[in-house]
C-alpha positions as CSV (number, residue, x, y, z in Angstrom):
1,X,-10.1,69.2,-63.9
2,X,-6.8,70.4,-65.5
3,X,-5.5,71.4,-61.9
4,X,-6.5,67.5,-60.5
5,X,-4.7,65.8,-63.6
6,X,-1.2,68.0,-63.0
7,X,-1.6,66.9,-59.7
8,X,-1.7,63.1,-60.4
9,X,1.1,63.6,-62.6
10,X,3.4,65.3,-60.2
11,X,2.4,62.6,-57.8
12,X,3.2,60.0,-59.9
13,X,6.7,61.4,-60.5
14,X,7.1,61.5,-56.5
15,X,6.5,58.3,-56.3
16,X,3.3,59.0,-54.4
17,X,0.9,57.1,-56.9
18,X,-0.3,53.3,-57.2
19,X,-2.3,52.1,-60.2
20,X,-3.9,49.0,-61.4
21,X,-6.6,46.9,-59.5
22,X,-4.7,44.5,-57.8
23,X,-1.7,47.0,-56.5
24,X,-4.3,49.7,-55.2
25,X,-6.4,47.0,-53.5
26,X,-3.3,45.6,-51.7
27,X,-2.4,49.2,-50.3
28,X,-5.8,49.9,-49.5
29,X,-5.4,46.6,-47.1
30,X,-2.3,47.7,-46.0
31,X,-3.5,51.3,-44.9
32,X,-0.8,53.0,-47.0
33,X,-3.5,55.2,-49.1
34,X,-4.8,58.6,-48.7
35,X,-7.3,58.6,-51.6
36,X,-8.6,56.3,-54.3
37,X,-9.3,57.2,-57.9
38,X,-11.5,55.1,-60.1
39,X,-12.4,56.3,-63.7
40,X,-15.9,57.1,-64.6
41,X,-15.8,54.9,-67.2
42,X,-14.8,52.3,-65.3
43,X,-17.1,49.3,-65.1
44,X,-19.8,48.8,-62.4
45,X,-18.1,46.0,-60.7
46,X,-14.8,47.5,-60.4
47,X,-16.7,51.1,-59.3
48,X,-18.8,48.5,-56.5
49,X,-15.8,46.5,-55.6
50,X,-13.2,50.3,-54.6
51,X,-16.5,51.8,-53.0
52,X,-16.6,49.0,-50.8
53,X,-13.4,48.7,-50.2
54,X,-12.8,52.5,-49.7
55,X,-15.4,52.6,-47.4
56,X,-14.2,49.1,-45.4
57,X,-10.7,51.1,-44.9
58,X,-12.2,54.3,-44.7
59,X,-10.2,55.5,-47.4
60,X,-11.8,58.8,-49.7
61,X,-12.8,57.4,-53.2
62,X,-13.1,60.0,-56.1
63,X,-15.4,58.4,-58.9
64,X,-14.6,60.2,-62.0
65,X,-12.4,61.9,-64.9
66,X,-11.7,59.2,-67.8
67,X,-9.3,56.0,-68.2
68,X,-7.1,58.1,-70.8
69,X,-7.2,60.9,-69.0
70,X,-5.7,59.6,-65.9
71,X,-3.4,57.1,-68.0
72,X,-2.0,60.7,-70.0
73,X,-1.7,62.8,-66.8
74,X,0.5,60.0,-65.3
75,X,2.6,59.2,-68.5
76,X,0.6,55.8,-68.8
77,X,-1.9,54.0,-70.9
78,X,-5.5,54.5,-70.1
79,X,-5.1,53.7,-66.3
80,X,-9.0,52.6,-64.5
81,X,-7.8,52.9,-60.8
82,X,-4.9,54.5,-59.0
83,X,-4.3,55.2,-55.2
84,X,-2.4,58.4,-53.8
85,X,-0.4,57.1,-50.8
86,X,0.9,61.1,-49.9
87,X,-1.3,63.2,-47.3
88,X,-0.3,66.6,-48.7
89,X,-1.0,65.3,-52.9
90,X,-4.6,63.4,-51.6
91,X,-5.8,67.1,-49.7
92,X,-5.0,69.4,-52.8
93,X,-6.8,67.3,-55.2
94,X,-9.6,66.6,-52.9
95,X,-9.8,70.2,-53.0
96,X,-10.3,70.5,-56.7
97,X,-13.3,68.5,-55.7
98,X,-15.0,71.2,-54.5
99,X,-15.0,73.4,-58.5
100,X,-15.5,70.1,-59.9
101,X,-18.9,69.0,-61.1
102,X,-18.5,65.6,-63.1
103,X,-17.1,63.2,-60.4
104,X,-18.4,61.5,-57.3
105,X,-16.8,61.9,-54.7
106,X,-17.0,59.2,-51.3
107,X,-15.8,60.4,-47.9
């Protein structure tokens, strides 16, 4: 998990990272996203309405972590959804996906 969070971070300092509802759902429309994150504690509705919408674009949605961990890593408050719009960032933390045991993950 460690490994996944430094990797949002650096991607937020690329410039490679989208958060809050509305922002992320635009690029999802737009096709500028590589991979979705929603927090685990996110609520229901918000976890329906980016797995829908992931799968609609065809986007890969990564259910998991917590809001304040994802709000730390990026140098935010507790954040609930953010979108990686880089390729090269969305493959290596899909990759962490595969040691990880306490997220979902949506292809």
């Amino acid at each position: 998990m460690t490994k996944l969070l430094s990797y949002l971070g650096l991607a937020m300092r690329a410039g490679k990272l989208v958060t809050g509802d509305e922002i992320v759902h635009k690029a999802l429309r737009s096709g500028d996203l590589e991979l979705v994150i929603v927090a685990g504690d996110a609520s229901e509705n918000t976890k329906k309405k980016f797995r829908d919408k992931c799968h609609t674009y065809r986007v890969p949605l990564l259910i998991g972590l917590d809001r304040f961990a994802i709000g730390a890593s990026i140098g935010k408050a507790d954040r609930v959804v953010v979108g990686v719009s880089d390729s090269g960032f969305a493959r290596m933390m899909r990759e962490q996906l595969a040691i990880m045991s306490e997220v979902e993950y949506i292809e």
